[in-house]
N, C-alpha and C positions, 0 to 999 in steps of 0.2 A: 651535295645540295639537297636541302629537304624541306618540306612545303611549311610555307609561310618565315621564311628565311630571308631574309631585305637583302636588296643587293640594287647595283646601278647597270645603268641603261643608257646609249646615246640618246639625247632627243630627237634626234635629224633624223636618221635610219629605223628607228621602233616599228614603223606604220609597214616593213617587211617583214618575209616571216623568215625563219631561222637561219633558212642552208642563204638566201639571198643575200644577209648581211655578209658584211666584211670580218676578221679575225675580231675579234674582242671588244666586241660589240656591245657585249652584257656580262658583268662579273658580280661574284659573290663574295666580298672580302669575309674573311673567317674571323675579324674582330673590327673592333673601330681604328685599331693603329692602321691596322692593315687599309684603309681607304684609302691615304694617300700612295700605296702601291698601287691600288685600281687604276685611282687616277692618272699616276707615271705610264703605267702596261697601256691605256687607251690615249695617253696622248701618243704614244714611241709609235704604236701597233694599230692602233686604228683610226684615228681621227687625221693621218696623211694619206690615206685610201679610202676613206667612208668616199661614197659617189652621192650622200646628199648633204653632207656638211656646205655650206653658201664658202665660195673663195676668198671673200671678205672675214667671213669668221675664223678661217684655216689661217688669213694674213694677221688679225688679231693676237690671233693665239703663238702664231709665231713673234708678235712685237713682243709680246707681255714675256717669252720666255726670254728674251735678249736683253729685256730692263730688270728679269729677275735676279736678284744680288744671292740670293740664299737658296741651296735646295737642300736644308732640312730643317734642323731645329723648329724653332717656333711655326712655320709653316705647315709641319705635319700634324702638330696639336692643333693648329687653325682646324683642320680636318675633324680630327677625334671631336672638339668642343660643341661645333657646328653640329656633328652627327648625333652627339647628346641632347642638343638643345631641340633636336628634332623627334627626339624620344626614342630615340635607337642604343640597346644597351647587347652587351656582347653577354653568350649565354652560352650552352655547352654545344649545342646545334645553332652555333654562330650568330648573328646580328639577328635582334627581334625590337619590333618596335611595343613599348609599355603603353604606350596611350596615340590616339587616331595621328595619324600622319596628315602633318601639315599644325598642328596645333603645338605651337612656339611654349618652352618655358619661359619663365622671368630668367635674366643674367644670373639673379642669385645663386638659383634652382643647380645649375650648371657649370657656373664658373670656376673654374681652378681657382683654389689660394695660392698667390703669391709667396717667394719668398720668404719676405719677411711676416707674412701675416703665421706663420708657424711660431715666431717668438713670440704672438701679441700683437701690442697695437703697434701700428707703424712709425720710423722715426724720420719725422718732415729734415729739408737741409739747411730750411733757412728759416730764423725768427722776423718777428713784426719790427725788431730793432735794427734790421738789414734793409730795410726798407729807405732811411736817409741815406746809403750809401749807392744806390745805385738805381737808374729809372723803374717807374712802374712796371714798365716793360718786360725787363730784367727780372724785378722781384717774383711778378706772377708768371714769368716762364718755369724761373728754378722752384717758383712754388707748387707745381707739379708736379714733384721728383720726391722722392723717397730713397733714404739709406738702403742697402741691398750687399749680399755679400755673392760673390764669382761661386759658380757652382760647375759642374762638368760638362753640365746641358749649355753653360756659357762656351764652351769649345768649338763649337760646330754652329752653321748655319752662317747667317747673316754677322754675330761674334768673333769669325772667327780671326781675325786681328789680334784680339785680346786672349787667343788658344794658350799664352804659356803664361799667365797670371797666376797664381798660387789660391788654391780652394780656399776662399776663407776671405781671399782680400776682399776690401771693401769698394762701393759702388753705388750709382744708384739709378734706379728705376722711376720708371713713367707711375706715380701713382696708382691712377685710372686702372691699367689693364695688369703691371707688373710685368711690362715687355712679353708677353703673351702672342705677339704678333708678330715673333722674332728679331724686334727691335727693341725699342724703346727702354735697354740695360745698357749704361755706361760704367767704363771703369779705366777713367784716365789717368797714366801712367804716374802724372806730375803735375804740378800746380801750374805747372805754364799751361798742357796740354788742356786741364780741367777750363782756365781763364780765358783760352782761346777764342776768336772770333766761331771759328768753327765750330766747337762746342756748343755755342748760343745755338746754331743753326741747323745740327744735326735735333737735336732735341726739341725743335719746333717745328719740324718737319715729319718730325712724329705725333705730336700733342696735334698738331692740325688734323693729323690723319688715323687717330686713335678713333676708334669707335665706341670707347668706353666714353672718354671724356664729353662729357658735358656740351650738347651745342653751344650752348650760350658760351662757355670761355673759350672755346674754338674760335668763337668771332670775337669775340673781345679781344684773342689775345692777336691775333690778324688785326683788328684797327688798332693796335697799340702799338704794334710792328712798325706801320706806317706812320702813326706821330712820333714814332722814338726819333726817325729821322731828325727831328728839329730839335730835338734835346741828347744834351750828353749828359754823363758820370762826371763830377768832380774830381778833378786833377789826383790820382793815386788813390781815388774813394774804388774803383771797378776792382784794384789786384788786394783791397783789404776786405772786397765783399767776397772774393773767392777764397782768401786763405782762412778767413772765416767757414766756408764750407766747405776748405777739404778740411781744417780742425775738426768738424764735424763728424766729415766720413771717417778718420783716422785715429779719433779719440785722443786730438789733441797730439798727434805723433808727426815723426816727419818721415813716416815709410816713403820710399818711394822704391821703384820697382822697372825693372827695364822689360820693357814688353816687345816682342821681334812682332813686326809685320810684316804679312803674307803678302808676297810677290802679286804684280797687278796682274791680272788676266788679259791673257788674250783674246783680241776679237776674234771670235767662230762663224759659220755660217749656218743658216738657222737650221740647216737640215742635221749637223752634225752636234748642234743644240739640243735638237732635238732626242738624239741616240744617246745624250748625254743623261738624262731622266732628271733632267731639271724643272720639271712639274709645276705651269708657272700658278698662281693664284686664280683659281676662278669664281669670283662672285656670287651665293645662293647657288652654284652649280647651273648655271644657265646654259650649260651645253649636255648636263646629266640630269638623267631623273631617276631618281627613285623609285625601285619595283621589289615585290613580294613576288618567291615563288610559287606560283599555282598549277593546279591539275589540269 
């Protein structure tokens, strides 16, 4: 460690001095990938021992790891992005902030390209002439979604269902973020699977909770949700809007592809959760802060 070197801190226990805190209290990740180990080593290592963490917050952090489906992929970039956006860039004497701490870039500034944004411009799934075939509802959910091909990073994480799909196959992603948040990549085996009730539901469950997208169609697409109730698709119009977009995704083919899915998990107890280094999401870091080393 060498001064002016960024590194994290519990919030709770800071106001001690060195020898009085608990193990790992304070760390110096050596790059930005490396944060979300910080983060795993102080949830496993010190945040079940800090003596000032509140027991409400210990029982938080224990729900959020029980509801967490992934512990890696896109979750660890969650980490890296955030710590960019913060101005922190990795250097030869590890993490150094470029400009004042606390002073946010624009998305642009920071954001990973996507995907597809490497070929160009992006290919939407669905036209304005799919629109008579199935509710508004419908159109402007799949209208969020972008062509996307399975890459390795698709293997692991919250994916990992879809681990034995071939690099290359086709898919598609949340617009907005380009599943950035460990979600929001699909790549359904078969047109049934694609046409699914399920389907509709998994990908709205993201677009709601995308932080890229758009408030306004966030609640648009929530009040639309609820008037679809009182409208349906025309009789065989819903399986001609979806083979129209897997034609899309597949370039007009009729791949299909058998994809093995991973055995469900078993319930654990939060302590052996915990041992497990399943790192759950923590919001702006509201249990860490952010510290330079000084003389």
């Amino acid at each position: 460690v060498v001064l002016g070197q960024v590194g994290i801190r519990c919030l709770h226990c800071k106001h001690r001095c060195t020898k009085s805190r608990q193990e790992r209290a304070v760390c110096f990740p050596s790059s930005l990938k490396n944060i979300y180990h910080s983060i795993e080593t102080w949830q496993r290592r010190h945040s079940l021992v800090c003596q000032d963490i509140p027991p409400w917050v210990k029982k938080s952090l224990t729900d959020l790891i029980l509801k967490s489906r992934a512990g890696a992929g896109g979750r660890r970039q969650y980490w890296e992005e955030s710590a960019s956006r913060l101005g922190m860039v990795n250097t030869s004497n590890g993490i150094r902030f470029v400009r004042p701490p606390g002073e946010l870039a624009s998305p642009v500034d920071y954001h990973m390209k996507a995907p597809t944004e490497s070929k160009g411009e992006s290919t939407p799934v669905v036209i304005d002439s799919d629109k008579q075939l199935v509710t508004g509802y419908l159109f402007t959910l799949m209208d969020q979604m972008e062509a996307c091909e399975f890459t390795e990073q698709d293997r692991v994480g919250g994916r990992s269902k879809v681990k034995d799909c071939p690099v290359g196959y086709p898919g598609m992603q949340c617009k907005h973020c380009g599943g950035k948040a460990g979600f929001g990549r699909y790549f359904p085996a078969s047109l049934q699977a694609l046409s699914s009730a399920n389907s509709d539901r998994n990908i709205f469950n993201h677009v709601i909770k995308c932080r890229k997208c758009p408030q306004h169609l966030r609640e648009k697409l929530q009040a639309m949700q609820n008037e679809q109730l009182n409208s349906k698709n025309r009789r065989g119009s819903r399986k001609k809007f979806f083979m129209q977009v897997w034609a899309r995704l597949h370039n007009n083919s009729s791949v299909c592809v058998e994809i093995k899915t991973s055995p469900k998990r078993v319930a654990e107890s939060p302590s052996s959760i915990m041992s497990s280094g399943l790192a759950p999401r923590l919001p702006d870091l509201d249990h860490m802060v952010v510290v330079e080393e000084q003389v």
